[in-house]
N, C-alpha and C positions, 0 to 999 in steps of 0.2 A: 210595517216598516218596508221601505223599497228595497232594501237588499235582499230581504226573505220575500217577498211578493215576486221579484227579479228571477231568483232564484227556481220557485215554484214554476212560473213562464216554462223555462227552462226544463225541466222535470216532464211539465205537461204537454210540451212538444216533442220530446224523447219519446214518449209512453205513446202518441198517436201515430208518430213517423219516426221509428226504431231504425227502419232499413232504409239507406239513403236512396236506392233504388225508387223508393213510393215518392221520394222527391222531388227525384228526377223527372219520373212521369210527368209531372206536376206542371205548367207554365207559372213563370214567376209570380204573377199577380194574383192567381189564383192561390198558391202555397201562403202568399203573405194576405189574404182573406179570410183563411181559412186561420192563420194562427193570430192574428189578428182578433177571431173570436175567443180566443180560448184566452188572450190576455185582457179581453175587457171582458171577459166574469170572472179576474181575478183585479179591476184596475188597473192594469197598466197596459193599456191598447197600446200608445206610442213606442215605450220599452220592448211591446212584442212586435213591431212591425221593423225596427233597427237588428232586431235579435233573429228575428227572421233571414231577412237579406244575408246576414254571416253564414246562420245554418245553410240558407240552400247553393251558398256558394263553395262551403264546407262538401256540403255532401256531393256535389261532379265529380270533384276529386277523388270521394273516398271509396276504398274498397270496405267492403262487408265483412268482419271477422266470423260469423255464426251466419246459419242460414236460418232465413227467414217462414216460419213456422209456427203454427198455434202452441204448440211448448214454449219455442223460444219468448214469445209475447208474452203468455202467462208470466215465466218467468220475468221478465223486463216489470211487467206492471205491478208483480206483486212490491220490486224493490223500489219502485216508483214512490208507489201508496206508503213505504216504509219509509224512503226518505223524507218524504209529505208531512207524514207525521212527527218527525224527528226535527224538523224545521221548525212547524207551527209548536210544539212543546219547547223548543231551546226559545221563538220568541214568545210567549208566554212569561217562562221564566225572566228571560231579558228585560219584560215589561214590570213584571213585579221587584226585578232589581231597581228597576230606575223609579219606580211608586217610592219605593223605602230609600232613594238616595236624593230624592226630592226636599225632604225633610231635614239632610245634613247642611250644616253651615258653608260647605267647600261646591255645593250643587252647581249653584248659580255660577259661579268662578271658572268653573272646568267646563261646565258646560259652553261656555260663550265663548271660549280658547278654540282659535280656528282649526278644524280638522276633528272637531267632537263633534258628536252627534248623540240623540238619545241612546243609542246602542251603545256606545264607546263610553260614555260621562259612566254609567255606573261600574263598567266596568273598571275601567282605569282607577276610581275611589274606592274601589272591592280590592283590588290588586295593588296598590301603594298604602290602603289603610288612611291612618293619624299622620300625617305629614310631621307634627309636631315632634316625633320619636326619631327623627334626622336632623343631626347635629346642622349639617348644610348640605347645599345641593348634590355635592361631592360624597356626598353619602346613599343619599336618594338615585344617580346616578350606579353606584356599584352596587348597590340593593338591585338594580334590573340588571345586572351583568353588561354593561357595555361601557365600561369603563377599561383601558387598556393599561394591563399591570408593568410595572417597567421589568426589563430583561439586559441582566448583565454580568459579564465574566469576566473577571480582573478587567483589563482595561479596554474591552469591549460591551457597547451600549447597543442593542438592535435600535434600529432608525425604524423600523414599521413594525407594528405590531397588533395583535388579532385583538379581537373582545375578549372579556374574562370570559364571559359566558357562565358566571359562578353566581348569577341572583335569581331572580324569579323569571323563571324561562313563560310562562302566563305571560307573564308585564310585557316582557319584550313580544310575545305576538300581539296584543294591543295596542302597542306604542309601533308597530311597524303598521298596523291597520290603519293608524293616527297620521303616518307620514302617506300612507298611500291616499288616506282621502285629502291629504293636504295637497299631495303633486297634482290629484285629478277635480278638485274641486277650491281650494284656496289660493289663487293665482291672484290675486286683488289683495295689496297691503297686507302680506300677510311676511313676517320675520322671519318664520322657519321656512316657507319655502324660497323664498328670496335668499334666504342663507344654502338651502341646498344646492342651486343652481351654481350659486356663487363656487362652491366646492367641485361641484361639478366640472365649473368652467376652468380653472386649478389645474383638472387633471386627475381627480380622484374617479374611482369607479362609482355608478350608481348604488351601489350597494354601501359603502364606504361614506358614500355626498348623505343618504339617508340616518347612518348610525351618528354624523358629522348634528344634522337636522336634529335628532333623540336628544342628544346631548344638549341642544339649545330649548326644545323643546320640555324636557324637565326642568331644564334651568328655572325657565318661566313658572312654569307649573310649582316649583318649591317657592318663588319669588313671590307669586300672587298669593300665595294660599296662606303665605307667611304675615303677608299683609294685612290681609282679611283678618288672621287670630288675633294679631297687634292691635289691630282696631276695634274687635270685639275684645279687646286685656285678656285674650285665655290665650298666648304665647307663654 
């Protein structure tokens, strides 16, 4: 998957050039050569030569917090190799969730919902479950905690108010992974980011235009799914 392949890039160029100093030395073209190779024997040459250009503009700037030393390396690469492996075992897993959610009736549905991707489809049907066990949307929504409880004392109403934050704290970081591949990659007819912008443009904070987006985005999500069981009579 590109986000863990992205990822790794990332790790594998930390582990080679820890101290931004080795960077420096470095002329530009020759830095994004060199990482350049280490992302096309993981597949993503282009992602490493974009990834590139940031770090070695990153590293002019920066000062060294630890001095650069065969312990210090040791150390860096042992955590390197561990976060390595902590990546390729979460996608592994990841992969074997979305095998088994291949199989569910709601797969196809979620999956083709802009802002899903193989990663996110199983998860999302891991973490909502049987849609069918939500009376309505409005249900499904304060199951993920972003639903805004009303607040009032004798004859005062708050006009703004937070999230519950009282559902499945999971859900809500899926469902925000959802809205961020929606702002960065779903820009083409797509309702929920069209709605967020819209919020945005209001006057709402980004944070705010997002939880605005979640709300439209389960909407749909309880809508189509509700469809689908209709159609198949298991409503």
């Amino acid at each position: 998957m590109f986000f863990f392949q992205f990822f790794i890039v990332g790790l594998k160029i930390f582990e080679k050039f820890s101290d931004p100093e080795i960077i420096r030395k470095k002329k530009l073209e020759t830095f994004l050569n060199d990482v350049e190779k280490i992302a096309q024997k993981i597949g993503q040459k282009r992602a490493g030569r974009n990834l590139a250009i940031k770090v070695y503009e990153l590293a002019k700037k920066s000062v060294p917090s630890c001095p650069s030393n065969s312990s210090t390396q040791l150390i860096l690469n042992k955590r390197v190799v561990a976060l390595i492996n902590l990546i390729e075992t979460t996608n592994e897993i990841i992969a074997k969730m979305n095998e088994i959610a291949k199989s569910m009736d709601e797969y196809k549905e979620v999956r083709n919902m802009k802002g899903v991707g193989d990663r996110l489809a199983p998860l999302l049907i891991a973490e909502i479950g049987d849609i069918r066990r939500f009376k309505n949307a409005g249900s499904l929504i304060a199951y993920a905690g972003i639903d805004s409880p009303p607040y009032q004392s004798g004859k005062y109403e708050a006009p703004n108010r937070h999230i519950s934050k009282r559902g499945n704290k999971y859900l809500r970081k899926t469902e925000f992974e959802v809205m961020q591949s929606i702002k960065s990659f779903c820009r083409v007819d797509c309702e929920v980011y069209n709605y967020i912008v819209k919020k945005e443009a209001e006057g709402k904070c980004k944070k705010s235009a997002k939880i605005a987006g979640l709300n439209k985005f389960l909407r749909q999500y309880y809508g189509i799914l509700k469809k689908k069981y209709i159609e198949l009579g298991t409503w």
